[in-house]
C-alpha positions in Angstrom: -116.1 95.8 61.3 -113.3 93.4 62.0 -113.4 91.6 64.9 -110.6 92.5 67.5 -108.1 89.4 68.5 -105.0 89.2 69.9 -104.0 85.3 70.2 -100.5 84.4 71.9 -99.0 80.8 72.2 -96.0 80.4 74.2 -93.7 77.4 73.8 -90.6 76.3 75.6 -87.6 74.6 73.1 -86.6 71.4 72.9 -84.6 70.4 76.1 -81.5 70.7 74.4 -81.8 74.2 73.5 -82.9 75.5 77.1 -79.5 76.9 78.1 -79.8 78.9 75.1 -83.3 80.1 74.2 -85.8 81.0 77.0 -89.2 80.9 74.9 -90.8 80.7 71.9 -94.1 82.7 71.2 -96.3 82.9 68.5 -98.9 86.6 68.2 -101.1 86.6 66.1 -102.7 90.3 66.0 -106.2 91.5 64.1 -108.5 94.4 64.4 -106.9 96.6 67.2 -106.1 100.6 66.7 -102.9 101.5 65.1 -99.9 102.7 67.3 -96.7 102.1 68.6 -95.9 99.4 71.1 -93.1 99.7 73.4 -90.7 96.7 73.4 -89.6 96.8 76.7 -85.7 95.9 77.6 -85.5 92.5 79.5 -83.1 89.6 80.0 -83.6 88.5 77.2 -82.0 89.1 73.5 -85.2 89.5 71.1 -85.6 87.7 67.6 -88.9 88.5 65.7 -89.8 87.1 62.8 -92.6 88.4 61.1 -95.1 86.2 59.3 -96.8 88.8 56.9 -95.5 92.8 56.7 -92.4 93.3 57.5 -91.8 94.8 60.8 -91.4 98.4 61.4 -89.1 99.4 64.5 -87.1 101.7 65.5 -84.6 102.0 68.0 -86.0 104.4 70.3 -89.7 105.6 71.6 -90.7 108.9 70.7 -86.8 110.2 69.9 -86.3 110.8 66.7 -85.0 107.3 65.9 -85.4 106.4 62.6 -87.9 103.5 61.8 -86.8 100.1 59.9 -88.4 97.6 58.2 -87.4 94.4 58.8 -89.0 90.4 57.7 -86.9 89.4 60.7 -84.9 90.9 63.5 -82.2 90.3 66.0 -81.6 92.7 69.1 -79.2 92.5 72.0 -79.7 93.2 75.5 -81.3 97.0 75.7 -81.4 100.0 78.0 -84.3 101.7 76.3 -87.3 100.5 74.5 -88.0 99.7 70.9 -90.6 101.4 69.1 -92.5 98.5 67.2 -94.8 100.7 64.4 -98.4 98.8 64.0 -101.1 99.4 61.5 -103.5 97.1 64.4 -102.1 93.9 62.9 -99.3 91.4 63.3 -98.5 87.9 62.6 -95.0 86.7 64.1 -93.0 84.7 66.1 -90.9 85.7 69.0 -87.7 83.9 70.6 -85.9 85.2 73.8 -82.6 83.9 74.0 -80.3 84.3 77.0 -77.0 85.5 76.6 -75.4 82.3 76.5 -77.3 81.8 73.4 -75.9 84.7 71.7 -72.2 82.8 71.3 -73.9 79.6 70.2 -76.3 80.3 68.1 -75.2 83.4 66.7 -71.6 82.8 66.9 -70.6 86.2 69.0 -70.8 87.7 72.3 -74.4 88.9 73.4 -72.0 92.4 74.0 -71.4 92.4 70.1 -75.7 93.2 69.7 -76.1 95.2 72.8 -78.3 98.4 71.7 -78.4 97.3 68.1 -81.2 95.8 65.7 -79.9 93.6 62.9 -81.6 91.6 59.9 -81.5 87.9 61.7 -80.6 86.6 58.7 -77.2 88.7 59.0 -76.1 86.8 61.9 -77.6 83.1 60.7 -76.8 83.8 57.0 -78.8 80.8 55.0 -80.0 79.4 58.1 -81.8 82.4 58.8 -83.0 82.5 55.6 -84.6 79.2 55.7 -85.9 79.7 58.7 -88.4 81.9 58.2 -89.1 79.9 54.6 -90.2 77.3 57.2 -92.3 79.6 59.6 -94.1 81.2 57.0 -94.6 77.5 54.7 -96.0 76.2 58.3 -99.7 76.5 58.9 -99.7 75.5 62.7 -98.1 77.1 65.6 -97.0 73.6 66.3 -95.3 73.4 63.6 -93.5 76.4 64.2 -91.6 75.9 66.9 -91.5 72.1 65.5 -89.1 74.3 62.9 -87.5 76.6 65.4 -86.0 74.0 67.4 -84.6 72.1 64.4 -82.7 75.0 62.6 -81.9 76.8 66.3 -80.1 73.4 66.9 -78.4 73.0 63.6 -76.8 76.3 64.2 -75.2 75.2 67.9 -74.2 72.4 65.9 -72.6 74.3 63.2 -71.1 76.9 66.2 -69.8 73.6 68.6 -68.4 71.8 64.9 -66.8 75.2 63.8 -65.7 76.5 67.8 -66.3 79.9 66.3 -65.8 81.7 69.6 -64.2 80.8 72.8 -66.9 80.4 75.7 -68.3 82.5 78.6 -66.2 82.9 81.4 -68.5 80.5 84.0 -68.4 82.9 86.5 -70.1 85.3 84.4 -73.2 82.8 83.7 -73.2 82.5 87.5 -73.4 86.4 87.8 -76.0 86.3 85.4 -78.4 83.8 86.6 -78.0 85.1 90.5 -79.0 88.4 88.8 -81.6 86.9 87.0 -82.5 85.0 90.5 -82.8 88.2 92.5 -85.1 89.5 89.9 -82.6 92.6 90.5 -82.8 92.9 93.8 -78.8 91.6 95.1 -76.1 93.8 95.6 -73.4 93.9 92.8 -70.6 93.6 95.3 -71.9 90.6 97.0 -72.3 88.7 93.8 -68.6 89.7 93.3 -67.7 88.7 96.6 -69.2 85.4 96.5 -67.5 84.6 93.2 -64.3 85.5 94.8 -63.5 88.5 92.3 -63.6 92.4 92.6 -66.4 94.6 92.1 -65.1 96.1 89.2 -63.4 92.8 87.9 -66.9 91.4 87.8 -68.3 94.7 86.1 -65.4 94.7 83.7 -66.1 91.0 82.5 -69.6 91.3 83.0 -70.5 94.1 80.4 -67.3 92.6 78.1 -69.7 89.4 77.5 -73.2 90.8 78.3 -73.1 94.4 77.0 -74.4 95.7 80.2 -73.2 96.2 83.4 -74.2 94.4 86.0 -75.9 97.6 87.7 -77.4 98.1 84.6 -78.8 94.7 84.0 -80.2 94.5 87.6 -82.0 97.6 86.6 -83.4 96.4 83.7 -84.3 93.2 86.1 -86.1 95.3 88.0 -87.8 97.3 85.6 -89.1 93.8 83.5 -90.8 93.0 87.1 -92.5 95.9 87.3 -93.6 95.7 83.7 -95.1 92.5 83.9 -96.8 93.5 86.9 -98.5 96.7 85.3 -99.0 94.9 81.6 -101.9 92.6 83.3 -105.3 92.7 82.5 -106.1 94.0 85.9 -102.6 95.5 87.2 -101.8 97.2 90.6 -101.7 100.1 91.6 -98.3 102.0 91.0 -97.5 102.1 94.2 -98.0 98.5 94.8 -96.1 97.5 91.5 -93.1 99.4 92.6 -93.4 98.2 96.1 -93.7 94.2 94.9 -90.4 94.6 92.4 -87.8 96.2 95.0 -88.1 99.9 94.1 -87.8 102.4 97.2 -90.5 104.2 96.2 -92.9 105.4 93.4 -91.0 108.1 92.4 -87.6 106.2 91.7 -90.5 103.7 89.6 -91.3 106.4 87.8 -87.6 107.7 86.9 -87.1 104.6 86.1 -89.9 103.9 84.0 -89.3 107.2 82.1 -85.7 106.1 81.0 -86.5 102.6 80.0 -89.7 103.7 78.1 -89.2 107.3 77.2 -93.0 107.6 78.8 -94.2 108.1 82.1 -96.2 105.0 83.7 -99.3 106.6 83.2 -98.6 107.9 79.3 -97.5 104.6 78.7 -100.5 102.7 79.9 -102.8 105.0 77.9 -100.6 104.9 74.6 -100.2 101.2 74.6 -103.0 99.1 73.0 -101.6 95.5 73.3 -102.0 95.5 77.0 -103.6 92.6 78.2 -103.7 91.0 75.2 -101.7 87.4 75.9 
């Protein structure tokens, strides 16, 4: 019987890139049960590339959404989880890229990708193709992200050389990284007010770059806490995770929970077998 493993190496770009891209990581996968894992919505817009079968996901856990194969995707910021079909092995790399990163590496608003899945390639067009030449050619992690911080800077080159699309307003990267900050936990309206716009100026602008609101986004904040804290090898209890990431209670954990993942906290944990696992 095939041994189980589940190796991740995390990475952090080349300096230059850090405004743009969060992390790199590298899973490698073998040997565990078939199933679905929940992608969980986070601050981050998701690029997976995979480096055998194509990936199979689908937009939606457990609702009908209709699954996709893909060598490499892009996703925007979400509001629900993506369904990632497993046969109990993957091989892939992973990149989180802030919003920022979404204008200058991708050439559009993150607001363009919100709630969507695309072919990477579709938004880095030969780039993207010769990106993942050079993942899969590469027999070292090392290498890897050697090759992801190369091409990832070519294409800020290209998108600074071409000014393809005006920039960010800064007071919406400010919004975004006091947000971020807070983990969640900061009012809307004082963000606003210590930015010297409106509420709804702010939320206007906000979800017009982002693709969220900036309710929404500290929700998902909040939730992405919570997940991190109950995704350990030896997690909380629920009432301590909600506690530790700024919900009231259990119970508004557990709505919350439910719309992010389409599961309840304790479906979830028994349904998911990558727990744990790096």
């Amino acid at each position: 019987m095939e041994d189980h493993t589940a190796t991740g190496i995390g990475a952090r770009p080349a300096p230059a890139l850090r405004q743009y891209v969060d992390s790199y990581v590298g899973f490698d996968l073998r040997g565990l049960p078939a199933g679905v894992h929940c992608g969980p919505p986070s601050r981050a817009l998701t690029a997976v590339i995979s480096l055998s079968d194509p990936l199979q996901v689908a937009a939606g856990v457990d609702d009908g959404s209709p699954v996709t194969r893909f060598s490499s995707v892009a996703g925007g910021l979400m509001c629900r989880s993506v369904a990632i079909h497993h046969d109990g092995r993957q091989q892939g790399v992973q990149v989180s890229l802030t919003p920022l990163g979404a204008r200058a590496i991708y050439g559009m608003p993150a607001a363009e990708l919100a709630h969507r899945l695309v072919p990477l390639d579709e938004l880095l067009g030969a780039l993207g193709v010769e990106l993942v030449d050079r993942l899969r050619s590469a027999t070292a992690w090392a290498a890897r992200f050697t090759a992801l911080d190369e091409l990832l800077l070519r294409a800020v080159g290209r998108g600074a050389c071409g000014d393809r699309v005006p920039r960010e307003r800064p007071e919406v990267a400010e919004a975004w990284r006091r947000l971020v900050a807070a983990r969640g936990c900061v009012q809307v309206g004082a963000v606003a007010a210590e930015l010297g716009w409106s509420r709804r100026y702010l939320t206007e602008r906000f979800r017009g770059e982002v693709g969220l609101s900036p309710k929404t986004f500290a929700r998902v904040l909040r939730f992405e806490h919570a997940h991190e804290l109950a995704a350990t090898q030896d997690p909380l209890p629920w009432a301590d995770v909600a506690t530790v990431s700024g919900y009231a209670d259990q119970a508004h954990l557990v709505r919350d929970w439910r719309e992010f993942t389409g599961r309840s906290p304790t479906a979830w944990r028994r349904s998911e077998v990558l727990l744990g696992t790096g």
